[in-house]
DORO-710310 format. One record per residue (C-alpha): residue number from 1; residue in three letters; x, y, z. Coordinates in steps of 0.1 Angstrom, whole numbers. Layout:
N
<num = NUM&residuo = ALA&u = X&v = Y&w = Z>
...
# end
This chain:
328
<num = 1&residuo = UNK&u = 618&v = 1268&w = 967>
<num = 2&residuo = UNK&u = 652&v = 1283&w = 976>
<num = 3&residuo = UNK&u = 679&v = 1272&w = 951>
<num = 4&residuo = UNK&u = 701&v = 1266&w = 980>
<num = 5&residuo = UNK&u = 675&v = 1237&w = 996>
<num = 6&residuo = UNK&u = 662&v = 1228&w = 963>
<num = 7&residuo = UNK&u = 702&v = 1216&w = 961>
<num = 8&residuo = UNK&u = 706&v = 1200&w = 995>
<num = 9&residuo = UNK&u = 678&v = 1178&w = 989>
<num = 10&residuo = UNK&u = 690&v = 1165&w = 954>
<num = 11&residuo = UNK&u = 726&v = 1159&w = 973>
<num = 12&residuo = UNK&u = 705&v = 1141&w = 1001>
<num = 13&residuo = UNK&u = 685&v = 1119&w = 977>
<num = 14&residuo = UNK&u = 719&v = 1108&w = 955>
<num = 15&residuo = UNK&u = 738&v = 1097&w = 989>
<num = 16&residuo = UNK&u = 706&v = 1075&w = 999>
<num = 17&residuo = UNK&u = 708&v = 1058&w = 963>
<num = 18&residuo = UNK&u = 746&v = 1054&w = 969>
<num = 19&residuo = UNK&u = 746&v = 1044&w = 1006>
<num = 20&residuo = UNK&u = 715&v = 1016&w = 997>
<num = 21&residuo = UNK&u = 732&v = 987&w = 1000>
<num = 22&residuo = UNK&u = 711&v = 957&w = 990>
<num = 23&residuo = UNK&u = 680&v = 979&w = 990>
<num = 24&residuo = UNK&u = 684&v = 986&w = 957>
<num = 25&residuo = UNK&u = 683&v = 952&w = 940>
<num = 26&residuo = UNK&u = 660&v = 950&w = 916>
<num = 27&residuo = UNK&u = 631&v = 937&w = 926>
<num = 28&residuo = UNK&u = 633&v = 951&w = 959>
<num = 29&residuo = UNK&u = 619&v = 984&w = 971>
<num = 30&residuo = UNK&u = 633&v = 1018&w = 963>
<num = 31&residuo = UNK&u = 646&v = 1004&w = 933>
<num = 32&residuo = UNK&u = 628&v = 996&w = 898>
<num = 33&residuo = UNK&u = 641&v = 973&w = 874>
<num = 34&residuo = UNK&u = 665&v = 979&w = 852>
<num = 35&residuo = UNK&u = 679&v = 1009&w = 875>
<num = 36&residuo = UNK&u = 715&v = 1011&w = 885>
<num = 37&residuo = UNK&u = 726&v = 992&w = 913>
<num = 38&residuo = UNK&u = 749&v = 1007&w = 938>
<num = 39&residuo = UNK&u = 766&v = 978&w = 957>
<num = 40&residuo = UNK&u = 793&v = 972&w = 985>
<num = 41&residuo = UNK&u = 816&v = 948&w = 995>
<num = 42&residuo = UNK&u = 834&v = 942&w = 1031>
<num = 43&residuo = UNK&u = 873&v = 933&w = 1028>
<num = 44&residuo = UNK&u = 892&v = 934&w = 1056>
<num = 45&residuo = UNK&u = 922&v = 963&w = 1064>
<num = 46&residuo = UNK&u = 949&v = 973&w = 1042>
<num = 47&residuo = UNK&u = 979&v = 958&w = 1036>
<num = 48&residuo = UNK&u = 961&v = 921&w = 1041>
<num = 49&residuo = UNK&u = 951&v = 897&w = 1009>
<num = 50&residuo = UNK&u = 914&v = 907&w = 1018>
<num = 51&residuo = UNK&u = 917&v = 942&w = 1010>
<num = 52&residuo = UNK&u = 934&v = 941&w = 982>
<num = 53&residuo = UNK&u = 917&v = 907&w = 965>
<num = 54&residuo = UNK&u = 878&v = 923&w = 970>
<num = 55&residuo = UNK&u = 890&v = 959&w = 955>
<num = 56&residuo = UNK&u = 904&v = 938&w = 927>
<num = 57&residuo = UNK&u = 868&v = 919&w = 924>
<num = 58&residuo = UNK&u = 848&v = 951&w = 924>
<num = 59&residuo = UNK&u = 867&v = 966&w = 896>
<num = 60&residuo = UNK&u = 859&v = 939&w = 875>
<num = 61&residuo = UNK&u = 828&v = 942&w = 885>
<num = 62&residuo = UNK&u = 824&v = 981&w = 877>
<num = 63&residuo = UNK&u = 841&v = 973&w = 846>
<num = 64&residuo = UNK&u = 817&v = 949&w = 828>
<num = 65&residuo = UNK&u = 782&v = 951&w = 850>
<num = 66&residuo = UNK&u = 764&v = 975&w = 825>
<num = 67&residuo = UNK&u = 759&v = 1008&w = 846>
<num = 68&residuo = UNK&u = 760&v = 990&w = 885>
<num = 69&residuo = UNK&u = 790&v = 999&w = 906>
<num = 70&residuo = UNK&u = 802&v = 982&w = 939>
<num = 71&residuo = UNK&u = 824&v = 998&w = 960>
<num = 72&residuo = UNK&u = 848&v = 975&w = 983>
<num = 73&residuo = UNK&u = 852&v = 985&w = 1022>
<num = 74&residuo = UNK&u = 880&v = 980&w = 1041>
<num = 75&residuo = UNK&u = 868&v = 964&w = 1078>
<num = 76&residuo = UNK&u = 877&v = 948&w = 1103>
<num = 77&residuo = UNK&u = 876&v = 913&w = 1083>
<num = 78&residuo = UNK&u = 857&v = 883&w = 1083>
<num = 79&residuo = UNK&u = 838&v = 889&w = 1118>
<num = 80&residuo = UNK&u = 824&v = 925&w = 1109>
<num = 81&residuo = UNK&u = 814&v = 915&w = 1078>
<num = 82&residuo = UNK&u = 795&v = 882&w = 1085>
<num = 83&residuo = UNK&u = 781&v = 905&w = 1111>
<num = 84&residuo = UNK&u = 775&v = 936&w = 1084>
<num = 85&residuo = UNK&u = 761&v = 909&w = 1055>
<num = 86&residuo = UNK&u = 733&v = 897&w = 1081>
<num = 87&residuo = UNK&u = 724&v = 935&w = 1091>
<num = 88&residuo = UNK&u = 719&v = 949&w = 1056>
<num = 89&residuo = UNK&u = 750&v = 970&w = 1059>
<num = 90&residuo = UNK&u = 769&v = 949&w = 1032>
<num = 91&residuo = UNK&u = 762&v = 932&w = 995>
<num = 92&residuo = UNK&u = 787&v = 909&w = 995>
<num = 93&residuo = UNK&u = 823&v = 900&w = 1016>
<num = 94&residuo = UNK&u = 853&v = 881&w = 1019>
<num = 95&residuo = UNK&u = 855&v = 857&w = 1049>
<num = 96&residuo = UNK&u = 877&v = 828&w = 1057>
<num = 97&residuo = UNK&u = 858&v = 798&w = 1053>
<num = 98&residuo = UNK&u = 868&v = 783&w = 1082>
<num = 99&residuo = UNK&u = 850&v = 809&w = 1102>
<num = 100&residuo = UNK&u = 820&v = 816&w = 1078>
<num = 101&residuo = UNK&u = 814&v = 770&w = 1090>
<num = 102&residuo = UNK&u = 812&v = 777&w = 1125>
<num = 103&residuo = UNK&u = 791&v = 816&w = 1120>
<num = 104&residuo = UNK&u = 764&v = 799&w = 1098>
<num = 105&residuo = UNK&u = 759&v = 772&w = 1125>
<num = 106&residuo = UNK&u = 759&v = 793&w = 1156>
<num = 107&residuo = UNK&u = 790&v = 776&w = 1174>
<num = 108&residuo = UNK&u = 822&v = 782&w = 1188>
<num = 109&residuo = UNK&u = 814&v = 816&w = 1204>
<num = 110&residuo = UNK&u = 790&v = 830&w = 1175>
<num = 111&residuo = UNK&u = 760&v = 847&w = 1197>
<num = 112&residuo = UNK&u = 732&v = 834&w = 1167>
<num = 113&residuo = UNK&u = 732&v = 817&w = 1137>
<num = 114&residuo = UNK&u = 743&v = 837&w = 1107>
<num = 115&residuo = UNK&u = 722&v = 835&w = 1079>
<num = 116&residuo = UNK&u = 751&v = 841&w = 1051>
<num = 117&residuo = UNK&u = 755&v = 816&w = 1017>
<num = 118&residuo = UNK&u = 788&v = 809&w = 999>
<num = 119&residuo = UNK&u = 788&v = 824&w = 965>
<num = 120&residuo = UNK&u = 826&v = 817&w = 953>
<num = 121&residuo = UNK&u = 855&v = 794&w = 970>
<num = 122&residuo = UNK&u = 887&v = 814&w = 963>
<num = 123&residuo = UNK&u = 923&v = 815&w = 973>
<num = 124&residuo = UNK&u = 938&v = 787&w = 996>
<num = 125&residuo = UNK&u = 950&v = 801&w = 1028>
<num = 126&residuo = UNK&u = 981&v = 777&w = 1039>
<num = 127&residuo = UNK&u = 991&v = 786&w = 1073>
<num = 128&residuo = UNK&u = 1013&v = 765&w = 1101>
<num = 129&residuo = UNK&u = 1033&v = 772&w = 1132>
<num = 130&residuo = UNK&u = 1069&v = 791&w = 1122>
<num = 131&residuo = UNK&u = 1096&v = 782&w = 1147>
<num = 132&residuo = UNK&u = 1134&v = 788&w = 1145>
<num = 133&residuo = UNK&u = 1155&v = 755&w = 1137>
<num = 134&residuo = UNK&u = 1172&v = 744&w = 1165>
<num = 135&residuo = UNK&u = 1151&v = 757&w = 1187>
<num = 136&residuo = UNK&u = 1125&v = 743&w = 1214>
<num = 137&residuo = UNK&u = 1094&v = 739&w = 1193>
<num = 138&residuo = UNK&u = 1097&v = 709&w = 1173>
<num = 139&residuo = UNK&u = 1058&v = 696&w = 1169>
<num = 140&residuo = UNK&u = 1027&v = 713&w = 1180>
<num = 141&residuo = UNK&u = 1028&v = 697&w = 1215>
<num = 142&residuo = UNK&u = 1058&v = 717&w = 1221>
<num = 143&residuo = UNK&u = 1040&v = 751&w = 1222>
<num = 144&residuo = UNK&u = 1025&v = 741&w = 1259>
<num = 145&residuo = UNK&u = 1047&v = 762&w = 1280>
<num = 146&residuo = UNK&u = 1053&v = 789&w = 1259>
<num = 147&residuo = UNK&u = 1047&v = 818&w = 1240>
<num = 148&residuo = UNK&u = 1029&v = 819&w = 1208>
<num = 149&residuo = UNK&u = 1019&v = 842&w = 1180>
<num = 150&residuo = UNK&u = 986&v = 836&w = 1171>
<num = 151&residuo = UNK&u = 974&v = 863&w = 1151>
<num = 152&residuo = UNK&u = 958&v = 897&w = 1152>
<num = 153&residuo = UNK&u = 937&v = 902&w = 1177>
<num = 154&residuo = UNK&u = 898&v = 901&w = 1163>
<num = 155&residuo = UNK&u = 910&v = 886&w = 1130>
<num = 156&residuo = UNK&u = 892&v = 858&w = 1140>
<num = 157&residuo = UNK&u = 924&v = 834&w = 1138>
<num = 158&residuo = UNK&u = 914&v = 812&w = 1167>
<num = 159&residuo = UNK&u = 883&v = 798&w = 1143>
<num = 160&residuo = UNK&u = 908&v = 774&w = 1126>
<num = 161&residuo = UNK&u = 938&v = 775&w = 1149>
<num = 162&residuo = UNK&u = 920&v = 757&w = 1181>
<num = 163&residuo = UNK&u = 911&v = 725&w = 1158>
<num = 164&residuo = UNK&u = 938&v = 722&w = 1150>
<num = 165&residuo = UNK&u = 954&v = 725&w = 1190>
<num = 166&residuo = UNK&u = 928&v = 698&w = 1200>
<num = 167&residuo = UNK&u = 941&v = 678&w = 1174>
<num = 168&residuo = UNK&u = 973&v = 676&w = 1186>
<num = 169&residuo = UNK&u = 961&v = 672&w = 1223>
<num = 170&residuo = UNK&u = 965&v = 711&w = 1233>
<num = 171&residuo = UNK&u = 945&v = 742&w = 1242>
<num = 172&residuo = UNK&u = 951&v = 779&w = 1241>
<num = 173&residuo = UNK&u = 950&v = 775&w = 1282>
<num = 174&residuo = UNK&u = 988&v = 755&w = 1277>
<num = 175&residuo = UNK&u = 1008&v = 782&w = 1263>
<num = 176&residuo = UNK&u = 1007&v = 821&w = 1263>
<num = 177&residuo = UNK&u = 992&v = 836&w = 1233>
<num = 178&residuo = UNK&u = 1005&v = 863&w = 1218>
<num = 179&residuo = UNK&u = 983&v = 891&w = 1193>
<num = 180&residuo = UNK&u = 1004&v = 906&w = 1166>
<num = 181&residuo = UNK&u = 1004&v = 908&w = 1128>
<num = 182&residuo = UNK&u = 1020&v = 885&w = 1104>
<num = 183&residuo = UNK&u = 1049&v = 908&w = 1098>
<num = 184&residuo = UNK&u = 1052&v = 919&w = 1137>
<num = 185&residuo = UNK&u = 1051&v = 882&w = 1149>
<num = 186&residuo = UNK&u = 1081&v = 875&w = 1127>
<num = 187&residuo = UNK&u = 1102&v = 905&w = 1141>
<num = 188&residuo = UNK&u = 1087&v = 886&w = 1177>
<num = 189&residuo = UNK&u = 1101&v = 854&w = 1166>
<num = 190&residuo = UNK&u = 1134&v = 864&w = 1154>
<num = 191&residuo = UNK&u = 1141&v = 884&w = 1195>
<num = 192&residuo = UNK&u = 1130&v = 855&w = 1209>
<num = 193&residuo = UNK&u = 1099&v = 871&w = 1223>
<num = 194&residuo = UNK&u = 1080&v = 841&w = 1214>
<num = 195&residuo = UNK&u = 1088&v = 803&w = 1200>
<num = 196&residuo = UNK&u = 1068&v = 801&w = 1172>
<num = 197&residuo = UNK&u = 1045&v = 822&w = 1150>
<num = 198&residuo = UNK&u = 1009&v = 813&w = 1132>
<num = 199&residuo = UNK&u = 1019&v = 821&w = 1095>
<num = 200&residuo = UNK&u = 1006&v = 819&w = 1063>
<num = 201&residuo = UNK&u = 983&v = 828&w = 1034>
<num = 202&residuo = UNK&u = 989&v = 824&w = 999>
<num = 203&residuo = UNK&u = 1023&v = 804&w = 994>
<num = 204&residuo = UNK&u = 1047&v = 818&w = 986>
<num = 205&residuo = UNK&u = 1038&v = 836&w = 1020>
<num = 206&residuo = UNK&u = 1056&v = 873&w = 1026>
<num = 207&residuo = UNK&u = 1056&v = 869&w = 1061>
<num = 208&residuo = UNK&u = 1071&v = 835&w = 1060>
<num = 209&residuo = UNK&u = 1100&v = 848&w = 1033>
<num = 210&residuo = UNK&u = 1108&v = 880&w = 1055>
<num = 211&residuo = UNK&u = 1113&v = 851&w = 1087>
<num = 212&residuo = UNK&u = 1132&v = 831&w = 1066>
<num = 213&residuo = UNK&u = 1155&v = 856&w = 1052>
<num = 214&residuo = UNK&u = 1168&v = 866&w = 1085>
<num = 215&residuo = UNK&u = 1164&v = 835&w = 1108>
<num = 216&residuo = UNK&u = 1169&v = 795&w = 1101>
<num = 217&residuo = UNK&u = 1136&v = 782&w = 1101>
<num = 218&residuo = UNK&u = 1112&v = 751&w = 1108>
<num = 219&residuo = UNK&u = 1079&v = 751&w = 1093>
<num = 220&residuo = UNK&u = 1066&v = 732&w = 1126>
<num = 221&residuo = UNK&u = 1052&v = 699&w = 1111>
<num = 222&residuo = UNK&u = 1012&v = 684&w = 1120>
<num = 223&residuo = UNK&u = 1012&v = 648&w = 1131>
<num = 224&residuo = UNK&u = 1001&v = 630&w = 1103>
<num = 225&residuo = UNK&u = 969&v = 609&w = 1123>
<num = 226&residuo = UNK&u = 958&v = 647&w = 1134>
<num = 227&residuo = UNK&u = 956&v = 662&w = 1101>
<num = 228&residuo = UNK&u = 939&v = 640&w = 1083>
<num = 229&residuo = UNK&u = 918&v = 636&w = 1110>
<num = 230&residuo = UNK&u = 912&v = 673&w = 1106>
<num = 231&residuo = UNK&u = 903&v = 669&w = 1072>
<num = 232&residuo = UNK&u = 881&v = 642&w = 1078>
<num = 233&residuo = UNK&u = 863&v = 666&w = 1109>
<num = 234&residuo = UNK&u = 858&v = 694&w = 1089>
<num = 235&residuo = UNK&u = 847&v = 706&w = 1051>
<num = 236&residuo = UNK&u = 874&v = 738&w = 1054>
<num = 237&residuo = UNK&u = 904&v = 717&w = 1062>
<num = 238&residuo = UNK&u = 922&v = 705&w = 1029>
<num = 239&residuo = UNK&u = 952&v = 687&w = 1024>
<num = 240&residuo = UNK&u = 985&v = 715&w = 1009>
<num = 241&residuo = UNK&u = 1018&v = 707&w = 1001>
<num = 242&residuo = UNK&u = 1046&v = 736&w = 999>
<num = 243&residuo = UNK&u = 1072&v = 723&w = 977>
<num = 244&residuo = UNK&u = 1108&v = 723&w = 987>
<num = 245&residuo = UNK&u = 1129&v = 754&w = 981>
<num = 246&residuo = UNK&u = 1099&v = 778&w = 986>
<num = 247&residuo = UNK&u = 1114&v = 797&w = 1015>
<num = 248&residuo = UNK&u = 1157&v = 799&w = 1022>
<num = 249&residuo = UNK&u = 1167&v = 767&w = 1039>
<num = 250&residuo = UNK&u = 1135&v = 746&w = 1039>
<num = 251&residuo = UNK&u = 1148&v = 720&w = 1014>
<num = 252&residuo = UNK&u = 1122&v = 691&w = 1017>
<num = 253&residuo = UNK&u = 1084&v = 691&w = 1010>
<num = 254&residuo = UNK&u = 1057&v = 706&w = 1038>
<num = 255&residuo = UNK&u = 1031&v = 685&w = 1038>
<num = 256&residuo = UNK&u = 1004&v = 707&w = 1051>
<num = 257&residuo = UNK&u = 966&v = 721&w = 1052>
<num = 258&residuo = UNK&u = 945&v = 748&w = 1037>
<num = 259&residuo = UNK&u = 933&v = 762&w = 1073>
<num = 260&residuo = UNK&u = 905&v = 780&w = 1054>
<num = 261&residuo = UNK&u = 902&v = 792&w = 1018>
<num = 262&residuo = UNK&u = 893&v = 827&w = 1012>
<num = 263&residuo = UNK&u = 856&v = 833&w = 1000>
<num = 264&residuo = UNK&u = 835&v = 853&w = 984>
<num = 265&residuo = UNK&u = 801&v = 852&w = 1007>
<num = 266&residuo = UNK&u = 761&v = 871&w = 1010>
<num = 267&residuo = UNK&u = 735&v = 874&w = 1028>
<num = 268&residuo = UNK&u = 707&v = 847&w = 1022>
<num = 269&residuo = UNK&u = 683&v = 871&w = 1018>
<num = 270&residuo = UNK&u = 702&v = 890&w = 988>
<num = 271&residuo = UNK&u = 681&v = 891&w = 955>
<num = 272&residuo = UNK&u = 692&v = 861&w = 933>
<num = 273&residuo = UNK&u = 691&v = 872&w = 899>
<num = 274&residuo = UNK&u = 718&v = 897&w = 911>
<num = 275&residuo = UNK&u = 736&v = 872&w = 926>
<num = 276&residuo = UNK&u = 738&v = 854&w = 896>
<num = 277&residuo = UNK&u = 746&v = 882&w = 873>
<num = 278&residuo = UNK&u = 774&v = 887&w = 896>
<num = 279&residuo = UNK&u = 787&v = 855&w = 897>
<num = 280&residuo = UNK&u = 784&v = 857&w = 861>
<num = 281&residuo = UNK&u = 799&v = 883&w = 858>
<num = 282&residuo = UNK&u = 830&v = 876&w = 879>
<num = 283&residuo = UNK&u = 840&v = 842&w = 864>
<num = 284&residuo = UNK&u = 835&v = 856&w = 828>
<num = 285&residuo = UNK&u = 859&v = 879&w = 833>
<num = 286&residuo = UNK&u = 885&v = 860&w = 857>
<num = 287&residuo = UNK&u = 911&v = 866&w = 831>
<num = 288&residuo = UNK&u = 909&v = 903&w = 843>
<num = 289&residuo = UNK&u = 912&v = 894&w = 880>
<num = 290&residuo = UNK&u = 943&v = 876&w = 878>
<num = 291&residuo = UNK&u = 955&v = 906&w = 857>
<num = 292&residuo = UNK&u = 949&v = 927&w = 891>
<num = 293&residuo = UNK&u = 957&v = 896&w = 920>
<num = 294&residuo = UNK&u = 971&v = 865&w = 914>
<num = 295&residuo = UNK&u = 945&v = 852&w = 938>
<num = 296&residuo = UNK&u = 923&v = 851&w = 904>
<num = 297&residuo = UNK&u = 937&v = 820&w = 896>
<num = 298&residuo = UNK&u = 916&v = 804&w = 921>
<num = 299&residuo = UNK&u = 884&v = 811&w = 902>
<num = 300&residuo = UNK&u = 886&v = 785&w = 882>
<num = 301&residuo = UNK&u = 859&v = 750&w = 869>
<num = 302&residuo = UNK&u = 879&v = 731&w = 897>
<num = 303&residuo = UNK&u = 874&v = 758&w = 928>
<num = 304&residuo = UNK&u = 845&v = 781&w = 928>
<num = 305&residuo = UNK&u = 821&v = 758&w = 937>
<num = 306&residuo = UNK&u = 839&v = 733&w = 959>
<num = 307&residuo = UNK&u = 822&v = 730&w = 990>
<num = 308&residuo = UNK&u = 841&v = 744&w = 1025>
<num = 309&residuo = UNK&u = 809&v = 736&w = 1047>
<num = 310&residuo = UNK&u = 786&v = 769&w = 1040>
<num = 311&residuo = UNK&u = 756&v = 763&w = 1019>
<num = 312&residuo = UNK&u = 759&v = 784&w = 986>
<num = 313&residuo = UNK&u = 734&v = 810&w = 974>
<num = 314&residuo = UNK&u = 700&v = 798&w = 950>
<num = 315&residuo = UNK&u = 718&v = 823&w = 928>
<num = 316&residuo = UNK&u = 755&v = 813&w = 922>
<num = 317&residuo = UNK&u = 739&v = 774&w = 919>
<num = 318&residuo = UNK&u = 722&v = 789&w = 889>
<num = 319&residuo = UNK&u = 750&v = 800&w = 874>
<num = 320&residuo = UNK&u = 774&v = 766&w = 883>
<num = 321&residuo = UNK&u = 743&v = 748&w = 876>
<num = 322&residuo = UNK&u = 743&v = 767&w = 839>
<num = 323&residuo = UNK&u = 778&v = 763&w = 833>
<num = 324&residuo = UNK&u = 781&v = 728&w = 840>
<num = 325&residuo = UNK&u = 800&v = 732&w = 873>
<num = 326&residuo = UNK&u = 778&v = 721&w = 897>
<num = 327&residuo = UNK&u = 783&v = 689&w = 913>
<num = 328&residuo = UNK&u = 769&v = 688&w = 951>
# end
């Protein structure tokens, strides 16, 4: 054979090993056991939590799985990669849980039901309406008329932002929503192109620091019937309160809601002893996660396996189940 082709077709045979996905589990074909694994992991774009949280986790991973190496994607975020995890495209993703509830059960505008299974509850993602003090949004009723940041536009905000409207007695038909990032909805609120801004994530929140270093703000409050109604309704909604003196000029206590915690997700289908040796593998070695994102912190006895509403996978219950942690 030609040297030349004899070349081409070891190059094609090493990019189908690497581009496998979760073919290559052990167990399943193309793939004997004990053979590296070649994994990946959907995130979300750059310069979001997502992105830089998952390429955090699949370092770890690299670091301490033996010879297996994951490589994290950036995507389009939680959407795509529910989407991606039930088509055999993707391992393992980040989602919000709040939209991973309603994906796994078909509603809200989902087109099936998602077969996807919780493997780790993460970070807390604390998020309100950001208006400027003094201004004409002073509760969540006062956004009907008006113009409103509500988030990128596919990042799948509207999962956890319309409960909470119909809590409060108002749709997305009563105001004018508004697509934008996190940092380009704060420059919006500080022209007045809009009255209030969806914000938040991890707190301290950069977005909500950049609005409050140039504008006097309100960090719009819920009505307190609604929200614990909300976390009554729903496994994803949780009770979050930002202390006083965490952004310039809010000087009393924001009792709020985790909208959604970030989490670590598969398909159902995925091998399980894999799943556990990653699982395994991840909370072993937390201390080296937190070294690369505080967001590590969350993976901790009191978080990874608290329950947001999407049944977890046969082989992270293993390991909680192993460890002690496993309560449901």
């Amino acid at each position: 054979m030609h040297r030349t082709v004899r070349v081409l077709l070891v190059l094609i045979s090493v990019a189908a090993l690497a581009c496998g996905g979760g073919a290559t589990s052990d167990g399943e074909p193309g793939a004997a056991p004990g053979t590296p694994r070649f994994l990946s992991m959907g995130t979300a774009p750059p310069g979001g939590a997502f992105f830089v949280v998952g390429g955090a986790l699949a370092e770890v991973y690299n670091e301490h799985a033996g010879g297996s190496s994951m490589t994290a994607e950036a995507t389009s975020g939680s959407q795509e990669n529910i989407r991606r995890l039930a088509s055999g495209e993707l391992d393992f993703a980040l989602s919000n849980s709040a939209i991973t509830y309603f994906a796994v059960r078909g509603t809200e505008g989902w087109d099936q039901t998602y077969s996807v299974r919780a493997v780790m509850t993460l970070a807390p993602n604390v998020a309100m309406f950001v208006a400027k003090e003094g201004g004409d949004v002073t509760t969540i009723a006062d956004l009907a008329g008006r113009r409103v940041s509500v988030g990128p536009a596919g990042a799948g905000f509207e999962y956890f932002i319309r409960p909470l409207l119909g809590a409060h007695g108002i749709t997305y038909d009563d105001f004018t929503p508004v697509n934008a990032t996190q940092a380009g909805a704060v420059d919006l609120l500080t022209d007045d192109s809009v009255a209030a801004a969806f914000l938040g994530g991890a707190v301290p929140t950069a977005s909500i620091t950049q609005a409050a270093a140039t504008n006097d703000i309100l960090l719009v409050p819920f009505d307190e019937t609604a929200r614990q109604q909300l976390i009554a309704d729903y496994l994803f909604f949780r009770p979050a309160t930002i202390p006083a003196g965490t952004y310039r000029g809010v000087d009393t206590a924001y009792e709020g809601l985790d909208v959604g915690s970030m989490h670590l997700i598969a398909a159902a289908e995925l091998d399980e002893n894999l799943v556990y040796e990653f699982t395994k593998t991840l909370f072993e070695n937390r201390a080296s996660v937190i070294e690369r994102h505080a967001a590590g912190r969350a993976i901790n006895e009191n978080n990874v396996a608290r329950d947001t509403g999407t049944e977890f996978h046969p082989g992270a219950i293993r390991y909680y189940q192993e460890i002690g942690l496993w309560q449901q």
